[in-house]
N, C-alpha and C positions, 0 to 999 in steps of 0.2 A: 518322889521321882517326877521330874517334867514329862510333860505329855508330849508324845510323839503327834505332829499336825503334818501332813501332807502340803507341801506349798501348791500358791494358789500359781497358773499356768504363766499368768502375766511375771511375777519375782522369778522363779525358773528361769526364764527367757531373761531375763533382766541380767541374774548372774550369769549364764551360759553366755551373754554378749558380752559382759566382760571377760571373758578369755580369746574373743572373738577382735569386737572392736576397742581398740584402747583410743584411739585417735583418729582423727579423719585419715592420715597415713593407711590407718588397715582398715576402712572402708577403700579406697582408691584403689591397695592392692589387689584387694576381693573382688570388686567389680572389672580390673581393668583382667586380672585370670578368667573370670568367666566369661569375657568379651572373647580373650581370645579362644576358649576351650568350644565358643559356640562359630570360631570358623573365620571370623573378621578377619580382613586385611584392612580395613581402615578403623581406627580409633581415637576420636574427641575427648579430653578430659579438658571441664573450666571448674576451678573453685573458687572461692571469695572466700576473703578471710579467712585465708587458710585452710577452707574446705568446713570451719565451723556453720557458718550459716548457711554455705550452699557448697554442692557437689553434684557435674553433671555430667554423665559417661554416656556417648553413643557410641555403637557400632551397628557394619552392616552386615551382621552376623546373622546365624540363620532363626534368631528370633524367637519366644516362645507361643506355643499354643494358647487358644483363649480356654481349653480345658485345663490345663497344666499351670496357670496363672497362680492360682491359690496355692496350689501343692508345691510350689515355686519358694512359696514362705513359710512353710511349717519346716519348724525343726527336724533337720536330717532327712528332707526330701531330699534325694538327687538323680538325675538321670545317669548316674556316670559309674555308680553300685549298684550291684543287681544280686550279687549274692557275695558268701567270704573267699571263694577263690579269686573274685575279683582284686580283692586287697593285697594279693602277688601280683597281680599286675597293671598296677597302676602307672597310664602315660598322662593322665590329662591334668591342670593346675589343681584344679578343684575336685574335691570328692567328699567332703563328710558332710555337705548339705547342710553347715550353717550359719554361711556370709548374711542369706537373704535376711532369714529369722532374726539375727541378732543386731543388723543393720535397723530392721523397720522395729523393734523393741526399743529404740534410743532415740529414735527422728521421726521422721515427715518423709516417707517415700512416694514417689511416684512414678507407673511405669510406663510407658508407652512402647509398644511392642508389635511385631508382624511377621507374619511366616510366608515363607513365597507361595504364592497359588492364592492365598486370601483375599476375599475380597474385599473385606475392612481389620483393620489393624483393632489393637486392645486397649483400653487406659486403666490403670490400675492403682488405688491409691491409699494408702495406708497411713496413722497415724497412734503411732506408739504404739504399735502393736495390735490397732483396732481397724479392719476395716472398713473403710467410707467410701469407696466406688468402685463399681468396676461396669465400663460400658464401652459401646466402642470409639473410635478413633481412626480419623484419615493419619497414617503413617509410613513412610519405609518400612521397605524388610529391613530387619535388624530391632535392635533393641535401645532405647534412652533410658536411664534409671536418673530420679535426679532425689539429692537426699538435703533436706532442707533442717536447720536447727538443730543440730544433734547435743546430744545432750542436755536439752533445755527442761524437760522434766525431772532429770537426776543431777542437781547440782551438787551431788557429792563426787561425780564424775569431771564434772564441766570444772571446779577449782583446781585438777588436777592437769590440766592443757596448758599449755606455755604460751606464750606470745603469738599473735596470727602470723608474723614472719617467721618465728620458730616452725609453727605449724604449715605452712607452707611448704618450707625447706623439707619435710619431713616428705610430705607430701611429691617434690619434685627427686626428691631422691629414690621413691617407688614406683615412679614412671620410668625413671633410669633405668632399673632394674630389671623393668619388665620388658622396657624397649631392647636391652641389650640382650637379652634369653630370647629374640623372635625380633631378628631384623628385618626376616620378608614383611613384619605388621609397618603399615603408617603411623606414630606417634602425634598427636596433633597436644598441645599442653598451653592452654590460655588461663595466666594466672593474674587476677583482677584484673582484665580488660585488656592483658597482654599476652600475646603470643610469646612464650620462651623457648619451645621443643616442637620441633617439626621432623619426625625423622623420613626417609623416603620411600621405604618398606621394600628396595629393591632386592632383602637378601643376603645384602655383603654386610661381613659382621664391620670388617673396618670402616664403613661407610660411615654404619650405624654409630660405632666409636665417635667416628668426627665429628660427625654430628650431636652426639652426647656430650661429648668432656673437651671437643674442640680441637683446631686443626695439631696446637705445638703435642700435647697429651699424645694425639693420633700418630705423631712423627718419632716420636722414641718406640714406638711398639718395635717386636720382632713377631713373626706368625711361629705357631708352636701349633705341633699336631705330633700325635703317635696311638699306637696299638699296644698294649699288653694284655696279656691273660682275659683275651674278647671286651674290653675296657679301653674306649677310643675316648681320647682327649683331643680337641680341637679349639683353637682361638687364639689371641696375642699374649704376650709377657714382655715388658718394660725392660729395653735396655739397662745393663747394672748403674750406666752411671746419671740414669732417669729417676734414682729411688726413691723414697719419700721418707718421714721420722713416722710414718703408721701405716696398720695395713687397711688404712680407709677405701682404699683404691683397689683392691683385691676383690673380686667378685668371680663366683664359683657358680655352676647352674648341675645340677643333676638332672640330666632330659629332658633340657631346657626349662627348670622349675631353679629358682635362686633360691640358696642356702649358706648355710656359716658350718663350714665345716673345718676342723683340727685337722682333717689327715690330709687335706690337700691345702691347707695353709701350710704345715708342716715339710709336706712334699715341696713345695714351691720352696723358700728357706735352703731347704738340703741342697736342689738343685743351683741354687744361688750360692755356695757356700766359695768361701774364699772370692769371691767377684765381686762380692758387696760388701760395702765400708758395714763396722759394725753399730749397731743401732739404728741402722737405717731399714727399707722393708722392699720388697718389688711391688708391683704393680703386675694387673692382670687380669685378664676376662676370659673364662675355660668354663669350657662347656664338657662336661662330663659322661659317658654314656655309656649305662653299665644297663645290663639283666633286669628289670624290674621284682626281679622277683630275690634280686639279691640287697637290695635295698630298703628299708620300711620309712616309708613317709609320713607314718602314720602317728607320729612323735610326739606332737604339740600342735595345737588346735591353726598357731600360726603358720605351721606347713614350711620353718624358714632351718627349723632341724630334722635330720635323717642319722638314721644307724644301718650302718653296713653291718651284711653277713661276717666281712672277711676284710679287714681294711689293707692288709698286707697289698694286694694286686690291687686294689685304688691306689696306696702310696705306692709304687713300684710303676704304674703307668702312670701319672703325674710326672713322678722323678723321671723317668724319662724321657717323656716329651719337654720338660725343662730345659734338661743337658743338652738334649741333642739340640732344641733351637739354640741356644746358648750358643755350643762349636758353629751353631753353623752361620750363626746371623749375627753375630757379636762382633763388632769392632773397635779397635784401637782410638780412643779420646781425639776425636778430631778438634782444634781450635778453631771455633766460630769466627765469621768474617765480623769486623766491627764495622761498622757503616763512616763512613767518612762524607765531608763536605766538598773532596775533591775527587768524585767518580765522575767527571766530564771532562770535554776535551778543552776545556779555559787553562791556559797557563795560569800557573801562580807563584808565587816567592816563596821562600824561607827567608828570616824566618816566622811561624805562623800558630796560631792559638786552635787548638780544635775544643770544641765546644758541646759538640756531642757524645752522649754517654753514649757504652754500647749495651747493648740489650741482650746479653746470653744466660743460660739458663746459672744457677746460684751454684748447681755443681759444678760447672766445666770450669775452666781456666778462665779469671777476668781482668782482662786490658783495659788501660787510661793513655790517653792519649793527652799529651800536651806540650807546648815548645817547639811543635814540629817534627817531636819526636816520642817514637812508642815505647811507652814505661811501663814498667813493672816493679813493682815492690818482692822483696823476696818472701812478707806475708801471703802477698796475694801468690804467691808461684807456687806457696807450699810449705809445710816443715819439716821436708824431707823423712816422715815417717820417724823419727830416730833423736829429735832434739827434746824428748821426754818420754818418759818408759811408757810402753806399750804394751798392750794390751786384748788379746783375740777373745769375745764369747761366743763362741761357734752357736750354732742352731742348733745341732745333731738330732737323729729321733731313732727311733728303734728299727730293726730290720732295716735297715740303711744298703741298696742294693749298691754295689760294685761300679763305680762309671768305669767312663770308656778312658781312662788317662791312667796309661800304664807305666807308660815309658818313662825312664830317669834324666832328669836335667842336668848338665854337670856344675857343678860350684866353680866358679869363676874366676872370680874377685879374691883378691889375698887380705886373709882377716883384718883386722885393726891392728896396727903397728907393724905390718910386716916389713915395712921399706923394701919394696919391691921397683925395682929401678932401669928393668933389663929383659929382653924377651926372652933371653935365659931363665932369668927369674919367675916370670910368668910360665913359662912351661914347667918348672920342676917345682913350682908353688901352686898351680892351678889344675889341675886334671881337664883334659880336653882331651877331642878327639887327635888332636896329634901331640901327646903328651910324650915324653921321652918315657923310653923303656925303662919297667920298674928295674927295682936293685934290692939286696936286702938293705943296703944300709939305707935306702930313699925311697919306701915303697909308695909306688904311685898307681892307683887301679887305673887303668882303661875307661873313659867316662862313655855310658850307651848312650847311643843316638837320640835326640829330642822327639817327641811325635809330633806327626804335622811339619816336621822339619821342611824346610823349602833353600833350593841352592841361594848361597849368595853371591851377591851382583860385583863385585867387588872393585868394578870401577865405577859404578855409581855412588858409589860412601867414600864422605871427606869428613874427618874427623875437624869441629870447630871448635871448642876446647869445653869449660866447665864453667857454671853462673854457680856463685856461692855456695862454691868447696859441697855441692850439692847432686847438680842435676848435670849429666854431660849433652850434648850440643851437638848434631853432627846434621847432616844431609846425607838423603839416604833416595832413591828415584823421586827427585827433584822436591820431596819434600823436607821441612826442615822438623828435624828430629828432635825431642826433649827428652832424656832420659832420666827419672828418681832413680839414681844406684841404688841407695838404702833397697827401696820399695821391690826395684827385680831382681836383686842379689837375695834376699830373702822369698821371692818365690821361687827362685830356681831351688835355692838350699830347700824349700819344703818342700819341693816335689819330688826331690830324690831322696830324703830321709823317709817318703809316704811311699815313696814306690819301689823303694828299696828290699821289698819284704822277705824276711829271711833269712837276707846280705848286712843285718844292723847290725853289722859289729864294731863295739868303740874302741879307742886307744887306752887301752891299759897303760896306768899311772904308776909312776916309779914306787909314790909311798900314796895310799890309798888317804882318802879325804873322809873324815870323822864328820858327821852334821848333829848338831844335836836340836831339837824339834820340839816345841810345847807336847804334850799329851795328845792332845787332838789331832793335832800335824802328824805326831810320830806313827797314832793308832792308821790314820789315811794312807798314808808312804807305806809302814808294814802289812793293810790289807789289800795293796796294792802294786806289790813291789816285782809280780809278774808283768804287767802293763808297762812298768818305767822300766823295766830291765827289756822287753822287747824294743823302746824305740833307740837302745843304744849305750843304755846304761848300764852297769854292774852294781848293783845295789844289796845289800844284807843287811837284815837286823843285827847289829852289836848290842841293844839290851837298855835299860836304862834310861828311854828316852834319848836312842842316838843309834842313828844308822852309818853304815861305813859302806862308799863308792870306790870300787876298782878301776873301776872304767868307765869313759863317758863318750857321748858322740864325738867323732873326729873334728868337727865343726867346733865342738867349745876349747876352752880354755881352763887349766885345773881350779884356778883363781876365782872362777865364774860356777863353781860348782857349788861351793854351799849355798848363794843366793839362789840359781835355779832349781834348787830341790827345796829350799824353804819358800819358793814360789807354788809351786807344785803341789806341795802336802798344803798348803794355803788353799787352792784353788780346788781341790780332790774335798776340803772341808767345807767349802761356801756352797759346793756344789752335788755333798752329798744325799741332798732329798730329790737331785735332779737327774732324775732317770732317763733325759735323754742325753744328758750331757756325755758326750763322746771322747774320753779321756786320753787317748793314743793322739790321738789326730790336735789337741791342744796342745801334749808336748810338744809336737813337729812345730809347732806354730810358735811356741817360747823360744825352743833350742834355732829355731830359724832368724826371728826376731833379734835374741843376743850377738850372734855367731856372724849376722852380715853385715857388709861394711857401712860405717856410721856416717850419718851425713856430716861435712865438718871437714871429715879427715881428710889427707891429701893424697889426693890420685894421679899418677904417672900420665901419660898420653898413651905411654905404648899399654897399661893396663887400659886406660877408658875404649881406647879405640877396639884393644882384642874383645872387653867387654858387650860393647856396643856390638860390633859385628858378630857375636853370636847372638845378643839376645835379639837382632831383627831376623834372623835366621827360625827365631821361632816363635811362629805367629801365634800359639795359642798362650803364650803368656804375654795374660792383658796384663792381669791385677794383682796385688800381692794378697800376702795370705789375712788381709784385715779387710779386703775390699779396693783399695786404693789402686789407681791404674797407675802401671810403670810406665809408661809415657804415654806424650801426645805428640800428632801431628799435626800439619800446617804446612798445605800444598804450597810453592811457589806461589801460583796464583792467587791465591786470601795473604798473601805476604803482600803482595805487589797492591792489591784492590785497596787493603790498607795504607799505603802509602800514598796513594791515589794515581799513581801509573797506570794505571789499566780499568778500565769501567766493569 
């Protein structure tokens, strides 16, 4: 049997910094939390090479004692525990007392430090863990820590560090971090011999944004705030059609302490759902503020995860402050002014070459100009949602709280093929609020009023016809209008198959439709044939590997039913291990998807125009049910600046 050997104090410390320090990254973080936990409102970070060979933080915080110096560096010193009740209620960055220790086990530290009232400051200086001075020092109040060499004793540490610009990056993305959890602090970030990040410490988180990620970033925010169950969320979220292919840009803070957290990644998602194109993420910086005592931080050495008591009323206040900024702050895709060479008062000719490109962001709508004239491809315009089958992977997650969008949208649009030709036609094929009186032989329901509905203008809207059997065209208070049919005929149809609860009743089919389903598919549809029969469906086991539909949503077609139930039992199997995946609310998003009118086909005037004029009638259908906005606008005036009529 091996002998049991106590390690010697220096190895201990050794491995304990590895869980500590991995990188000069989590030295930066460590020092710039204890800058602030000691009171600073101003803060100096310079690295070199990455923070490998040097790293040097001042503040003008409240400094430490020349007694408290040493005990500053022993393992699990801290001033900030004092017994285990304390560990409920933890506000401050730092608490387990062992940045210092595991810091000066790997490097070259040294401190210079002062307390107000002293009459001489402290110098303090350590070397792998041994120390070599301590006397004192003319200094400021506040503290310098500067960390030289790291790693240079343990090169089985140092092979594992990437590149000094690697390291860097790592580096300037911990400052971000920290500067955005604590905007009243100063930022100051000189990295080899250059100044990159100065924030202003006035306060204001958006300040501190533009100043972090820069002025266009800061311009798509929305501000988001709310209360739930004593759980205040406060900070911005990224307009939907600002969103990025990852959630890089997501940053979460619990009590002003940054962290990675699922339930408010999760939360955020929900609240975006149907607004944002799928595979794409929001953006965001939320500050979190719950109970301390419902929290434990106590998680991982890095301090960068936490476990909630109760995660239910974190996601439920998240999702809320979401939606609501969402209704309240969200608007309709405006189209960017393109810069022109003719915004001054010089006459000029046609015709004329423009030469500059325009600068808009990769998601909005993007204009070329040339020949004197403003072009568009119908690539660049869009693919009308509909010229290849589509596709929704909702977010969903559990406990999923109720929004506030109740109300039923009416279906509009007369399906594919209808030849609809007549505002007769349109009344007794479209349900609206002035639909002709049902009949039995024509039953037509009463369609309920939009929410958020808003009067229309109706001498303001002139119908201007359709760009590639596509998008319809109108002017609507002097701006010029673009509408995807596909894109808003498919959210209105999901909002009223979603909000219809209760009222899902489908049209019963003359002769009932046979599907017959791989094994797999079959076992998914029959354990689940409560779920598709609530959004509308009539569904039975017939046995055998084959199910028999009565009845389907009023929206499909009987033709169109074996594919969307072999879609279904497909999507209920890929997505059996996925426990959030929200199975009701994806039908709505198929059966919606199939059901509305295709781009391609041909639209009347007097449909696009009825069309048109209800869906401006309601403002809170931006986006359809994949994310994608159902129109843009384009005030008169970016029409004209464009053309260079007007400066």
């Amino acid at each position: 049997m091996a002998k049991i050997n106590v390690m010697p104090k220096h190895l201990a410390e050794l491995i304990a910094a590895g869980e500590v320090v991995e990188r000069p990254a989590s030295i930066v973080k460590e020092l710039l939390e204890n800058s602030v936990d000691a009171g600073a409102d101003t803060v100096t970070l310079e690295i070199r090479r990455g923070g490998i060979s040097y790293i040097r933080i001042s503040d003008n915080g409240s400094g430490i004692g020349r007694d408290d110096i040493r005990n500053a560096f022993v393992s699990h010193a801290t001033s900030k525990i004092k017994d285990a009740d304390d560990l409920n209620s933890i506000m401050t960055l730092g608490f387990r007392g062992e940045a210092l220790a595991s810091i000066a086990a790997v490097s070259r530290v040294e401190v210079l430090t002062a307390v107000k009232g002293d009459p001489v400051g402290t110098r303090y200086v350590t070397e792998f863990g041994e120390e070599i001075l301590l006397d004192d020092a003319g200094c400021p109040c506040g503290t310098t820590v500067t960390v030289r060499d790291l790693f240079m004793k343990t090169p089985a540490r140092m092979k594992f560090l990437k590149k000094d610009v690697t390291e860097a990056n790592a580096v300037a993305s911990a400052v971000d971090r920290v500067a955005l959890s604590h905007p009243e602090v100063s930022f100051r970030f000189i990295r080899d011999g250059k100044q990159t990040l100065m924030t202003s410490g006035k306060g204001d988180l958006l300040t501190c944004i533009r100043e972090v990620f820069g002025k266009e970033f800061a311009s798509g925010l929305i501000e988001c705030s709310g209360e739930a169950s004593g759980i205040k969320v406060g900070g911005f979220i990224s307009k939907p059609q600002y969103s990025r292919p990852n959630r890089n840009m997501q940053f979460f803070f619990i009590n002003g302490r940054y962290v990675r957290t699922g339930t408010g990644s999760a939360a955020l998602s929900e609240g975006y759902r149907n607004s944002i194109m799928v595979g794409k993420f929001p953006s965001c910086v939320l500050n979190i503020e719950i109970n301390p005592s419902l929290v434990d931080v106590n998680v991982h050495p890095a301090k960068t995860e936490v476990r909630f008591s109760d995660e239910k009323p974190v996601f439920s206040a998240v999702f809320g402050a979401v939606k609501s900024a969402l209704d309240r702050g969200d608007t309709r895709v405006q189209v960017e002014q393109v810069s022109s060479p003719y915004q001054s008062n010089k006459p000029y000719n046609f015709p004329v070459k423009y030469t500059d490109k325009p600068k808009v962001p990769d998601e909005q709508l993007k204009m070329k100009t040339g020949g004197g004239f403003l072009r568009m491809s119908a690539s660049e315009f869009g693919n009308g949602g509909a010229s290849k089958k589509e596709e929704s992977v909702p977010s969903p997650v559990p406990f999923r709280p109720k929004t506030t969008l109740t109300a039923n949208a009416p279906d509009s649009l007369p399906r594919e093929g209808a030849g609809i030709d007549s505002a007769d036609d349109i009344l007794l094929n479209s349900p609206s609020p002035v639909s002709a009186p049902a009949s039995e032989e024509s039953p037509v329901s009463e369609a309920p009023q939009p929410i958020n509905s808003e009067e229309f203008e109706e001498e303001q809207f002139r119908l201007v016809g359709e760009a590639f059997m596509t998008y319809i065209i109108c002017e609507y208070k002097k701006k010029l209008i673009i509408i995807d049919k596909h894109a808003a005929h498919e959210r209105i149809i999901y909002e009223r198959l979603k909000n219809n609860e209760g009222e899902r009743t489908g049209q019963m089919l003359l002769s009932p439709v046979t599907v017959d389903l791989p094994k797999d598919e079959y076992s998914a549809v029959t354990g689940n044939i409560g779920i598709i029969n609530e959004s509308g469906f009539e569904v039975e086991d017939f046995g055998s590997g084959s199910v028999l539909v009565r009845a389907c949503p009023m929206e499909l077609s009987p033709d169109e039913i074996p594919d969307i139930i072999a879609e279904i039992a497909g999507r209920f199997v890929e997505k059996r291990q996925d426990v959030m995946f929200e199975k009701l609310d994806w039908i709505f998003h198929s059966v919606a998807c199939r059901s509305a009118i295709k781009a391609g086909n041909v639209t009347s005037r007097l449909e696009m125009e009825k069309f048109a004029k209800q869906l401006l009638s309601m403002p809170e259908i931006r986006y359809c049910p994949h994310g994608r906005p159902v129109l843009i606008e384009m005030t008169q005036r970016e029409l004209e600046k464009n053309f260079g009529r007007i400066q």
